[in-house]
N, C-alpha and C positions, 0 to 999 in steps of 0.2 A: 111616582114610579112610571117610567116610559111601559107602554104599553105593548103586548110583541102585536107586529105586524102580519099581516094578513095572509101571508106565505109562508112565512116562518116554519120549517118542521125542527120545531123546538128540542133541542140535545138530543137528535137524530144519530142513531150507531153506524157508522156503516155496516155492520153485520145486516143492518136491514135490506140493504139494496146489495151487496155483495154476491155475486154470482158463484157458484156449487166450483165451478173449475178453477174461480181464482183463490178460494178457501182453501180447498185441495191443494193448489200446485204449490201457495206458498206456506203450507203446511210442511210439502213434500221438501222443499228448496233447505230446509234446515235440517233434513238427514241428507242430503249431497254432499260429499267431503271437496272440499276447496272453495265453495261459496263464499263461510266464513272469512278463509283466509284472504281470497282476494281481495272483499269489502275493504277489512282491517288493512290491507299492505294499501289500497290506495288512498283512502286515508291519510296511515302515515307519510306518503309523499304527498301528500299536500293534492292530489290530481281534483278531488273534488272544489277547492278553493279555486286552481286552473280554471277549470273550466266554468265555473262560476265567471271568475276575471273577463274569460275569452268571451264570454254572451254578450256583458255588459258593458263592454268596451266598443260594441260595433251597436249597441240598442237605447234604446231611450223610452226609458221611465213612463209608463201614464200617471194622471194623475190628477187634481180638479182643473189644475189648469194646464194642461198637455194632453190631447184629443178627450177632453170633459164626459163626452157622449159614450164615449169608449168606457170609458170608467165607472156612470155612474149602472150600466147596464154589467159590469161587473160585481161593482157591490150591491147589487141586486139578487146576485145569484151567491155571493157569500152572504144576504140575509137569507136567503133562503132556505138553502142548510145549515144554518147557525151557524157559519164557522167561529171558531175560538178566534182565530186571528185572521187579518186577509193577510196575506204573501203581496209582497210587492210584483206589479204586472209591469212587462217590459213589450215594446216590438221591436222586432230585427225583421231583416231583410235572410231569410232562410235556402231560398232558391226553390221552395214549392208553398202551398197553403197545408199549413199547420202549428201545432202547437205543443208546449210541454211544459211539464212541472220539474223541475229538476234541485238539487240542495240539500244533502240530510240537515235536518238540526232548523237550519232557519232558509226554506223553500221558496224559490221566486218561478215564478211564472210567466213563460213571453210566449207571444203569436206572431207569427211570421206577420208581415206589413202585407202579403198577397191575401194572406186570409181575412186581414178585415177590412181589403177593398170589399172580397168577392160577397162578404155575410151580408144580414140584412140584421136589426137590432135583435130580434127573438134568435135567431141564429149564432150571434154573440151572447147572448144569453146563455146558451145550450153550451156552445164550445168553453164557456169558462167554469158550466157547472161542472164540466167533462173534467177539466183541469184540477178543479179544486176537490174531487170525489176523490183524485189519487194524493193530494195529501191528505186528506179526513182517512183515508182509506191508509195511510202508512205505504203508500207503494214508494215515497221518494226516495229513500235510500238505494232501496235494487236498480230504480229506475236511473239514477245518478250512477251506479253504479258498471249500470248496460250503457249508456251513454260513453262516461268514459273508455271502457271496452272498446266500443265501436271505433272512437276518434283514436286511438292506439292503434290498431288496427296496422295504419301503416306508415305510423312513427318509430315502433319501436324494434330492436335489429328482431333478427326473423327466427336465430333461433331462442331468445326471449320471448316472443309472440306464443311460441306454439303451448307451453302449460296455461293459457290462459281459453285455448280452443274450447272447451268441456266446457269450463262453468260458464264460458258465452252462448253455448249452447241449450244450456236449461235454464240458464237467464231471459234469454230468446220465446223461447217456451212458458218461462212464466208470465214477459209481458204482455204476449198474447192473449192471454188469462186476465189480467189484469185492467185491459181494454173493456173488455164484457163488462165487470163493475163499474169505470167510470163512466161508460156511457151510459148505464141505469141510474150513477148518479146526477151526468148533464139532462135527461131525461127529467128527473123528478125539480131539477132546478130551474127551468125554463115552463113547468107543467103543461107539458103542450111533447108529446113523444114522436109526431107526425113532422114538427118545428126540428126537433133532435133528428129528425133520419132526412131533412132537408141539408140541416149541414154536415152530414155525410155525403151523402149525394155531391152537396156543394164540394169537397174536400177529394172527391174523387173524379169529378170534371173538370176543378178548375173554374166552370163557368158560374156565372150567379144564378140562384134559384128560380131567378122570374122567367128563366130565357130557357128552364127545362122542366120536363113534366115529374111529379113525385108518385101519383099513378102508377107510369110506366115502369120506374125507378122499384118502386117497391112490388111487383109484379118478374120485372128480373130478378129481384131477392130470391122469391117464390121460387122462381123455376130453378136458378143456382143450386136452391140447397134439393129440389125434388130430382137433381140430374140422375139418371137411373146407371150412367155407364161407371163399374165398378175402377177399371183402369182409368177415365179422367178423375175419379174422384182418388185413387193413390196420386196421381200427377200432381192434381191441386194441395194434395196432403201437405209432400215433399218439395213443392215449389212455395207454400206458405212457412213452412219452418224456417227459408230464410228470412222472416220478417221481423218486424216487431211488433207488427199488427195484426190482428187478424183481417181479409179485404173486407171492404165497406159493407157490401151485399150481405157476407154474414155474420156482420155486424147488427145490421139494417133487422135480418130474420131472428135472430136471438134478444134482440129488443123487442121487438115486437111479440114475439112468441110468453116473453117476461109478461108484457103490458095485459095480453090476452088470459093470462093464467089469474089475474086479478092482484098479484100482489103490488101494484103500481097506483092501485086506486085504493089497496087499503093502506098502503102507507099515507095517500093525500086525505085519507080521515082520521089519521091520528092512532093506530095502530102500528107500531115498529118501536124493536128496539131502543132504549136511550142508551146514551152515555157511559152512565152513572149505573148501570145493570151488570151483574154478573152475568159471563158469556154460559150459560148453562148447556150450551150444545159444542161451542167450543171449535172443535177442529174435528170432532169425531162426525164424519162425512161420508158417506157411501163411498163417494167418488175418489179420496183419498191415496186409497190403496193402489187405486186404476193408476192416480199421478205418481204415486210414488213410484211405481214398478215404468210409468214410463218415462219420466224424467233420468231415473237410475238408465235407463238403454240407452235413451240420448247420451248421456253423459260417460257412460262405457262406448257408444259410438264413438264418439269423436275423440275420446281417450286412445281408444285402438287406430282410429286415422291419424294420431297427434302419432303414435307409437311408430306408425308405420314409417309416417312421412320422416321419423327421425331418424330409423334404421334406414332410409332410402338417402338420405341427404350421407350419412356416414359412410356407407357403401364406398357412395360419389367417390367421398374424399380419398377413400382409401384405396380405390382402385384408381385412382387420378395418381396417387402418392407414387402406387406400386409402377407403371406403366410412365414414370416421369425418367425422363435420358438421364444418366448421372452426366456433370460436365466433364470436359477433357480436363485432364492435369496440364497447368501453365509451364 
């Protein structure tokens, strides 16, 4: 019998590294009416196969013999977490440094070609446990789901776009949530959490880690999140909602704040969750109640902005209609 290896956190739950806000929010995500239906309607057109198509048609496959190094520093980080399966890893040329898990059903994973000039191997390490935390974690469906959203955007005619404003909007909100978990889980796959906030760092400069200090880096986390001014902290609120991230920094301070609290080191002794365990705690979360009441406002916001801009566009028409010359009779 193969022996497990040295890192292995053997049929590792993700309940164990799963952050409070992304338990919550996608707990909240299945009382939001049209979530469901969106998933299901793009589905049945096929947009998830799309875009699948559209990645792997500009990307190229790793693999032992297609950047070897790249790969074997991948399945390093799926023995790590045990995953059940690895996903096949792709790079494309993205137009920034990053990366993503995308696929319901059978998930493949690419990093942009800028991201793993800029990494160093532990850094690759970290970015792919990041990766493979949101499939262990079940986020690829929403996340395929906000993806396609996004690329729709401004394909499709405009007043087709707008019932779809809402559920992109607590979709928005949930992958923000959902970030915090994988990056405790590229954390625990790299074991090395200081490695993990280098390739944030890296991902937010652009420049490689040798050429900038992680000190300093993690010292701006600190003061970000201690900013005392209650009006920059709305500004920051409301200028992060349009993300799908939350910024690096308090990325950077909610990991570490994790790592500090000790649950980061008992999971490296073999304390967490498996698999194979009934969820005894489940979804019954403090925080819950908080997501659900405010995923429900987002999603009544942008309902009412959806409503408005539609009574404003019909207005248009109508007073365009009324105020049109009849022509002369020939």
């Amino acid at each position: 019998m193969e022996q497990p290896t040295l890192h292995r956190l053997e049929g590792i739950s993700p309940r164990a590294f799963q952050h409070p806000a992304d338990r919550a929010a996608t707990a909240a995500l299945a009382q939001i009416p049209g979530v469901g239906q969106v998933v299901r309607k793009l589905t049945e057109l096929q947009y998830q196969r799309a875009l699948r198509q559209m990645l792997l048609a500009n990307a190229v496959k790793i693999g032992p013999q297609q950047l070897p190094e790249l790969w074997r520093v991948y399945e390093r980080a799926g023995e790590t977490l045990d995953m059940p399966a690895l996903p096949d890893l792709y790079t494309t040329y993205l137009g920034s440094p990053n990366a993503m898990a995308i696929g319901a059903g059978r998930p493949i994973i690419v990093v942009s070609s800028q991201f793993v000039e800029l990494l160093d191997p532990d850094e690759v390490w970290a970015v792919s446990g990041h990766e493979l935390g949101h499939v262990l974690a079940d986020h690829v469906l929403y996340t395929t789901t906000l993806a396609i959203l996004l690329q729709l955007q401004g394909v499709l005619p405009f007043l087709i776009r707008l019932p779809y404003r809402a559920v992109l909007a607590v979709l928005l909100e949930w992958s923000r949530s959902a970030e915090l978990t994988a990056d405790r889980a590229g954390a625990l796959a790299c074991r090395d959490p200081l490695a993990y906030c280098r390739m944030l760092m890296v991902m937010a400069a652009g420049v490689p880690s040798s050429r900038l200090d992680l000190d300093a880096f993690l010292l701006q986390a600190s003061e970000y999140e201690e900013w005392d001014s209650r009006w920059d902290r709305l500004l920051r609120i409301l200028a992060e909602r349009r993300g799908t991230h939350p910024y690096a920094v308090r990325r950077v301070q909610q990991l570490m704040e994790w790592v500090r609290g000790g649950d980061y080191d008992r999971i490296l002794g073999g304390q967490y969750p498996r698999r194979d365990e009934s969820d005894l705690r489940g979804d019954a979360d403090k925080a819950s109640e908080y997501y659900v009441n405010k995923m429900w406002n987002i999603y009544r916001d942008a309902s009412d902005a959806t409503q408005g801009l539609r009574e404003k566009v019909d207005g248009w028409l109508k007073r365009d209609a009324e105020t049109e010359e009849p022509e002369e009779p020939r």
